[in-house]
C-alpha positions as CSV (number, residue, x, y, z in Angstrom):
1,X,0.0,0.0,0.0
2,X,1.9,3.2,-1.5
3,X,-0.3,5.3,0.9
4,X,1.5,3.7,4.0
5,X,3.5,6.4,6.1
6,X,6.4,3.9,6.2
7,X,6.0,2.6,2.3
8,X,8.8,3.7,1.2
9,X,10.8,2.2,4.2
10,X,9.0,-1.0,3.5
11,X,9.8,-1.2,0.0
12,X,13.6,-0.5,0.6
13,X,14.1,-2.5,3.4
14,X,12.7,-5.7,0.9
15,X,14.6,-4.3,-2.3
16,X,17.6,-5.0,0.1
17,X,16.8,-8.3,1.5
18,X,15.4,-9.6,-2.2
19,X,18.8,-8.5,-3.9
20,X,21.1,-9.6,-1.3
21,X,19.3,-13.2,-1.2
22,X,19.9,-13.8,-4.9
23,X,23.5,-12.1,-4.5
24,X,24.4,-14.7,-2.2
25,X,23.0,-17.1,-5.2
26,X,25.5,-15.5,-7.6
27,X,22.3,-14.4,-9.4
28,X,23.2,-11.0,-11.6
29,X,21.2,-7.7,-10.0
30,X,20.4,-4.5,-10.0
31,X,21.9,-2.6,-7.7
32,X,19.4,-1.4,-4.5
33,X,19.2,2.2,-5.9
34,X,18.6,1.0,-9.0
35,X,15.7,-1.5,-8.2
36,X,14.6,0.9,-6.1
37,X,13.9,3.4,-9.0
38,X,12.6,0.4,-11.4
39,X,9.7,-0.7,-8.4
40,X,8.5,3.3,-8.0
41,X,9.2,4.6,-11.4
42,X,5.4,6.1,-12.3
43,X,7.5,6.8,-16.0
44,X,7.5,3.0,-16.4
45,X,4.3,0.6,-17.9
46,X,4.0,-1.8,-19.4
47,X,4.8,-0.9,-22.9
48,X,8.3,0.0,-21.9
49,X,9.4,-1.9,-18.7
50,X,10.8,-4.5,-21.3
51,X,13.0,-2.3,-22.6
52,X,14.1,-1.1,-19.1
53,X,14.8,-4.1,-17.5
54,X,17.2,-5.1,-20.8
55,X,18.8,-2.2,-20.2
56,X,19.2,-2.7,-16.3
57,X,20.1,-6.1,-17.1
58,X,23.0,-4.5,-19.7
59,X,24.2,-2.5,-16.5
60,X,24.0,-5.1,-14.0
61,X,26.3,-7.6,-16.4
62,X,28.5,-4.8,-17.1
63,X,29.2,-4.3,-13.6
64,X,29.8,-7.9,-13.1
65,X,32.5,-8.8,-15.8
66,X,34.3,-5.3,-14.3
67,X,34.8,-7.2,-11.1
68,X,31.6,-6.5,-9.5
69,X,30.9,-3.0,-7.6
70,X,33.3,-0.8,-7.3
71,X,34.6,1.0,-3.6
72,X,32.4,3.7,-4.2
73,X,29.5,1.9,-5.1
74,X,29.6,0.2,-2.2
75,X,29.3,3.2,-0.2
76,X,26.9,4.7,-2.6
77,X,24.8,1.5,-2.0
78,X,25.0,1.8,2.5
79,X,24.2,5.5,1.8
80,X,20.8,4.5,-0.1
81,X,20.0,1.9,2.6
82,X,19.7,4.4,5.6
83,X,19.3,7.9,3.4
84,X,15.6,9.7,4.4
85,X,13.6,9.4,1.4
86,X,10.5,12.3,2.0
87,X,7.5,10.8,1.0
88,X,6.1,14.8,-0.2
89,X,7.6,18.1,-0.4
90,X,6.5,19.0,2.9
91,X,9.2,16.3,4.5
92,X,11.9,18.6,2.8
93,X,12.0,21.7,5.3
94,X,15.5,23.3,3.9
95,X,16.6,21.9,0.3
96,X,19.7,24.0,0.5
97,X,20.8,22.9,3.5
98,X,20.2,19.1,2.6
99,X,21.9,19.2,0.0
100,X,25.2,21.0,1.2
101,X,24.9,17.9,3.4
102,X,24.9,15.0,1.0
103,X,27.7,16.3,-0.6
């Protein structure tokens, strides 16, 4: 239920425990960020999620024959797993400031 106050949270926290399950399979996937933007992408139907997923899939093997993720992926991808993500506009109180701290 997208309408959930913790949805977001909920969706994250099972993008990470899906994609580390079939990690631990060897199984080729997206990264969290990256399956995170696939599941809540309003830009993707069904007439186009084919082409999407071929290209994530393009990505994801990429990444793989390159020796897996890189040092700074790898942070990237602990970032995304305990980052805020507002749910509307009225969560983000001081856009400046926010993001003079992300970077």
């Amino acid at each position: 239920e997208h309408d959930h106050p913790n949805a977001l949270e909920f969706l994250r926290n099972d993008i990470v425990n899906v994609t580390d399950f079939f990690e631990k399979k060897e199984v080729c996937t997206m990264s969290y960020h990256e399956l995170f933007n696939f599941v809540a992408d309003l830009n993707i139907t069904e007439s186009n999620m084919q082409e999407y997923l071929d290209k994530a899939q393009a990505v994801a093997a990429y990444r793989e024959e390159q020796g897996g993720q890189t040092a700074s992926d790898q942070v990237e991808e602990e970032v995304f797993k305990r980052i805020f993500i507002p749910r509307t506009l009225d969560q983000v109180t001081n856009v400046e400031r926010d993001l003079f701290r992300a970077d």
